[in-house]
N, C-alpha and C positions, 0 to 999 in steps of 0.2 A: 504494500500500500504506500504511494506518494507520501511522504511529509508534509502536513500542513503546514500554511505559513505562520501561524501563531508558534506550531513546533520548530519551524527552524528561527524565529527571532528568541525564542528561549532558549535554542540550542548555543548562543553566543552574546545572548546578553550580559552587559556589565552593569548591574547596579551600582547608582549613586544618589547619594543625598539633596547633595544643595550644589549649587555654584562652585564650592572648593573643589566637590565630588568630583565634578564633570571636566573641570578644569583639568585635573590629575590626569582624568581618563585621555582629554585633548593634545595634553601636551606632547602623545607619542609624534604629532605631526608637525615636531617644531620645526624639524629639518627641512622640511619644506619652504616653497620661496614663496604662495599664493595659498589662503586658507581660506575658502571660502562657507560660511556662516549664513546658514537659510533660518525661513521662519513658516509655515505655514498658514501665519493671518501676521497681518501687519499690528495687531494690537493687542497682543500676549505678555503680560508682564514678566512670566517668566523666561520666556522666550531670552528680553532683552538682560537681564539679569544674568542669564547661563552665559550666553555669546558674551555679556562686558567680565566675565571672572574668565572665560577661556582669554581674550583681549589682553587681558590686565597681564594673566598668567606669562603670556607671548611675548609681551613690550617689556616686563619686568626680565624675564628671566633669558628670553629666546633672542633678544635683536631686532625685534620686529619695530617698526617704528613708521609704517603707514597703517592709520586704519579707514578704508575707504566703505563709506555707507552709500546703497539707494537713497541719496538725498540730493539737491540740488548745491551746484559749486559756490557761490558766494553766500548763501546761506550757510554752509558748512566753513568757509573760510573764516566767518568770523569768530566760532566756535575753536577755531585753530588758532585764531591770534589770542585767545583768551588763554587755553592750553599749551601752547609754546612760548607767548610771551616775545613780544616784542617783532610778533613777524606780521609783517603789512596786512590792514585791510580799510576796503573804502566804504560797500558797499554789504547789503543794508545794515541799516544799524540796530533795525527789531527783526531777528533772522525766526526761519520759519515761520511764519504770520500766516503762510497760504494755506489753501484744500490740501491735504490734513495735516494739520497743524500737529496732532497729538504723536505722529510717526517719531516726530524729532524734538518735541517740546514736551518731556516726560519728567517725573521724577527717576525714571531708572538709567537714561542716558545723562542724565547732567551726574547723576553718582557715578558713570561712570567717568564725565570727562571731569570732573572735581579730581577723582583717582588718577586720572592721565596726567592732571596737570602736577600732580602731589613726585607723580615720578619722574615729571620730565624737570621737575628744581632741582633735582640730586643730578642732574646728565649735562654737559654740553651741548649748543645748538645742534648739531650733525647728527645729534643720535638722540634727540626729543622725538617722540612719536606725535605724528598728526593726524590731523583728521578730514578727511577730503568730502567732497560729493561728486559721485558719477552720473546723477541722471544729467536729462537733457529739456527740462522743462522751465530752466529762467532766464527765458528767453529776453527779457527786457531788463531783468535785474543784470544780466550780464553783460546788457548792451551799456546800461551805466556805469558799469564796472570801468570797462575797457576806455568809454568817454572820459572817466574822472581820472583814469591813470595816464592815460595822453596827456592832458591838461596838465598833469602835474610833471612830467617828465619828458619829454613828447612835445608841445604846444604846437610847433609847426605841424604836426599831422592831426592834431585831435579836432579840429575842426573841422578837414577833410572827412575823418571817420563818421562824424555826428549825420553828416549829410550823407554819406554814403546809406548810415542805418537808416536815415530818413523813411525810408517806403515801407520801413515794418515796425513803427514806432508808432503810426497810428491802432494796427492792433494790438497792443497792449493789456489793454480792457480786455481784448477777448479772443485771443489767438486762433481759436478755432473760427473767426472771422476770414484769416489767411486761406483758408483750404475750399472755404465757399464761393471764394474769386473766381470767376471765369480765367483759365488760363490763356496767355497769353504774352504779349511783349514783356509787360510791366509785370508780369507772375517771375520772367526769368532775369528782368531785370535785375529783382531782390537780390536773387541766388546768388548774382556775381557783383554784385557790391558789396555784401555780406563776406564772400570771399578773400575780395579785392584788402579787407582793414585785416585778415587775418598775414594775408600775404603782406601788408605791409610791415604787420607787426615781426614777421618772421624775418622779418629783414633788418629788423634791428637788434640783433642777438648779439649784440657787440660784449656784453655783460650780461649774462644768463643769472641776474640775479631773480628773487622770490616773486619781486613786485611783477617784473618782468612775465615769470613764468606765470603768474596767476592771468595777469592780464592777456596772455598768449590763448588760455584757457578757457578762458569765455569767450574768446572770440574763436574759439573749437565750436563752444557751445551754442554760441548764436548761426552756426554755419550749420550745425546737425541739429537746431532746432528749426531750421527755415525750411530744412527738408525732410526732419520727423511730420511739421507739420502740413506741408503740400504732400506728402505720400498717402495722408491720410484720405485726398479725396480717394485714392484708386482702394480704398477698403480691401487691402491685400494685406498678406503679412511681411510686407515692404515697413509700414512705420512700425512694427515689434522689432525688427532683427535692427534696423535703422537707430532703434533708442539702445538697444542692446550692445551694438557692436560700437558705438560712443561710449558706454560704461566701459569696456571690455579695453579701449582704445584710451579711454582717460586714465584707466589701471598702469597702462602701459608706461603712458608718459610720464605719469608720479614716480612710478619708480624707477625710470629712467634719469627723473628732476632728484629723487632721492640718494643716486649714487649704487653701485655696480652689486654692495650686497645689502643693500635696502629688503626684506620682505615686509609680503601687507597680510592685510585680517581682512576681508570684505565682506560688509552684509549686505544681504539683501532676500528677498521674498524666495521662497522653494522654487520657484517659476522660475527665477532665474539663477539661481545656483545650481539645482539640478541640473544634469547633461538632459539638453532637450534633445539629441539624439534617441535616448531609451525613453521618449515621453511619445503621447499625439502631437503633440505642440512641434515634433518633428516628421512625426512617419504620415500627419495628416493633412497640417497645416503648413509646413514647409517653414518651420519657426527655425530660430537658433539662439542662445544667449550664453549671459556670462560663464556658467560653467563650462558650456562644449568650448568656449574659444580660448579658456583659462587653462581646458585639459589639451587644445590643439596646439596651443603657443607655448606652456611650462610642462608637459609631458607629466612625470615623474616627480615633479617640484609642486605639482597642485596637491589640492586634498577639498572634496567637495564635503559639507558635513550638511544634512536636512535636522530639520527640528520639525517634532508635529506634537499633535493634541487631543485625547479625544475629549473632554466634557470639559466645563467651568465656564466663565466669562468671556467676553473680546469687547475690545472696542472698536467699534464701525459706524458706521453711516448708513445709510436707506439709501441714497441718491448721490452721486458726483454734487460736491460741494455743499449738502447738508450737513446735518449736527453729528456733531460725536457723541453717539448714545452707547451704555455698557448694555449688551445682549447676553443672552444666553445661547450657548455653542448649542448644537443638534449632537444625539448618540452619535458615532461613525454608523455609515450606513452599511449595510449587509456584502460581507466580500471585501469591502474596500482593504487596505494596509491599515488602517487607524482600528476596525474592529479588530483583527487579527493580532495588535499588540494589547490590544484591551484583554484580549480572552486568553494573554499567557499569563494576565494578572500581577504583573509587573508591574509595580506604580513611577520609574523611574530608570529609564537605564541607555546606556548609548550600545549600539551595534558596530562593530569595527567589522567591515566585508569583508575584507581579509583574512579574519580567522574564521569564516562559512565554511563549515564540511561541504560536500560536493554537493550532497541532497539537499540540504538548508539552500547551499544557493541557487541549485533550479528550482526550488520551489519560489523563491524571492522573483527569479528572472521572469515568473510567470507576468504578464501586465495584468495590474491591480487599481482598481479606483485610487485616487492618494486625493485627498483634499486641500483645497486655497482657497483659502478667505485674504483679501485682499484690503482695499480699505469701506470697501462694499458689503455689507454683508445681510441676505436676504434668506432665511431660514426658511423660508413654505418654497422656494424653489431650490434644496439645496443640491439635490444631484445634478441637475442640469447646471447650477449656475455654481459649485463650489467644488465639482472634482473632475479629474481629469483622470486617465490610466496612464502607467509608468510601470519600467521596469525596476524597482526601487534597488536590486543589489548591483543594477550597472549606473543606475541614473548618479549614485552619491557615493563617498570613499569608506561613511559612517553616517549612521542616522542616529539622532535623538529623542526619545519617547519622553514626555510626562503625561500623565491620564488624565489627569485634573490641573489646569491652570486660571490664573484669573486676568480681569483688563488691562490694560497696560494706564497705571497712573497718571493722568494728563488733565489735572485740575487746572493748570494755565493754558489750558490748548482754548480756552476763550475767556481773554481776564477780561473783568470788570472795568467798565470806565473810569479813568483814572489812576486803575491799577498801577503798579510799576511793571514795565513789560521787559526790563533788560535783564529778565532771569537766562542762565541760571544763577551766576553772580553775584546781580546785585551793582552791575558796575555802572 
């Protein structure tokens, strides 16, 4: 008789407690150069808690000294110059404000970056860990960026740049206004003036200093945001692998900016840390993301790690751009990976693929519903709209089970008027 898959995740499960637990368990992959840190709902407190003690564990003890989050670049950059101290930033000055605020405006990430910053006072500049954003979604905050940094350093081009952005400055408000343009002259015009500030920026590499490279980087970002957002009229899987391969590609360049044995910690959502090779998201939709190109470009130097969940709280929204309300998670549904670690009654434990006897791991290989909550989350449609099949012992290097977690902390993800907003600080 086959192994079930609940039998082969208990044939190799490692229990552990809390955060130190997991940590212990993670650090087998310090040697690695790329470690990437999924989550299975964007608003699991324990989720960010596991991954900031695996984080801590890596920067403390291993050398790691990027850590690159699914969050946007100048909003992360300022969270950088708080935690390194002393390293440029212009651009915003109340970071994360946008749809959803609670991803990156937590109590469990400013614990963590409070920790970062506690470790990077005992280090020299060179070997302080930061903290980056890969997405490609600030789109205007970055066009600021690159504005204020010309001005300051720059002034003979920063005027030229402003007018260049000129023709996507009016969507601002509402970018997804860019994609309902008729295309035409002035649709390709954007493209290449957008281009034209990143090209000129590249040409002033005289001094490859921070300010420099930041400002290089948003004008990355405004260049794969003018064309994450025009991809979007053709409703293809052109603007996923487009927003992906900008993560995947701003990875690149941090550690390239960080120096020859730099390693990072990157989070982000199961969707994109799993290899969407062993997913639909590959064999269906012709998707691709951070893990396949983490595992295509570091080979042997990656290390994919999933986190999931089956019961407790999240925090989600009903709608793009509604409230953050705490929900209650649905059982895993029948079949999926998340019932199957429920029923080996395991309240806690990380699975390293590696040590899978031969049975364990076809049974694993089998494709299994896996679940994503995202920052959406709609409970009376959960199998259509919150899982997907995967082959989870090729998709990830290890996976992370807790059974029961709760929301993720985010009482400032909408302060009060008047509140003080330059948390986490205080500055």
């Amino acid at each position: 008789m086959a192994m079930k898959a609940s039998e082969a995740l208990q044939s190799a499960a490692e229990p552990f407690e809390d955060g130190r637990g997991v940590a212990d368990l993670a650090a087998r992959f310090a040697d690695r150069r790329v470690i990437c840190l999924g989550e299975s709902t964007h608003g699991t407190s324990e989720f960010y808690r596991m991954r900031a003690a695996i984080t801590e564990r890596l920067v403390r003890d291993h050398g790691f000294t990027v850590v690159a989050a699914e969050a946007d670049w100048p909003d992360a950059a300022a969270y950088d110059a708080i935690i390194r101290r002393g390293v440029e930033h212009v651009t915003p000055e109340r970071p994360f404000t946008r749809f959803p605020r609670w991803m990156w405006r937590n109590l469990e990430t400013w614990d963590m970056l409070r920790n970062l910053r506690d470790l990077n006072a005992e280090r020299l500049g060179p070997a302080r860990a930061g903290f980056y954003g890969l997405d490609v979604y600030s789109l205007c905050a970055s066009i600021d960026a690159v504005v204020e940094y010309l001005r300051g350093e720059h002034p003979d081009i920063a005027e030229e740049a402003r007018a260049l952005y000129g023709c996507l400055k009016p969507y601002c408000g509402d970018p997804g206004m860019y994609l309902r343009k008729q295309l035409g002259a002035e649709y390709d015009s954007c493209q290449e003036r957008v281009a034209q500030v990143l090209t000129n920026l590249l040409q002033r590499r005289v001094q490859d200093g921070h300010g420099l490279f930041d400002a290089e980087q948003n004008a990355h970002v405004v260049v794969d945001a003018e064309r994450y957002y025009r991809s979007m009229y053709y409703a293809t899987a052109s603007s996923w692998n487009l927003r992906d391969r900008h993560m995947a590609d701003t990875l690149d360049r941090v550690l390239e900016h960080r120096g020859p044995q730099a390693k990072a910690v990157v989070w982000a959502h199961n969707s994109h840390v799993g290899d969407a090779r062993e997913t639909e998201m590959g064999w269906r939709r012709g998707e691709l993301n951070i893990g396949q190109l983490v595992r295509e470009r570091y080979g042997e130097a990656a290390a994919l790690i999933g986190f999931a969940t089956g019961t407790g709280t999240v925090a989600a929204a009903d709608d793009w751009h509604g409230e953050m309300e705490v929900k209650q998670v649905n059982p895993p549904i029948q079949g999926s990976i998340e019932a199957a670690a429920d029923a080996s009654g395991l309240p806690r434990f990380l699975l390293d693929i590696s040590r899978l006897g031969l049975e364990a791991r076809t049974a694993l290989n089998d494709p299994l519903p896996q679940r994503a909550i995202g920052v959406i989350y709609r409970p009376g449609s959960e199998r259509a709209a919150h899982y997907f099949e995967a082959r989870m012992a090729r998709q990830f290097d290890a996976w992370v089970w807790v059974a029961e977690t709760e929301a993720v902390h985010a009482r400032h993800a909408h302060p009060a008027e008047g509140e003080d907003d330059l948390v986490p600080f205080g500055l």
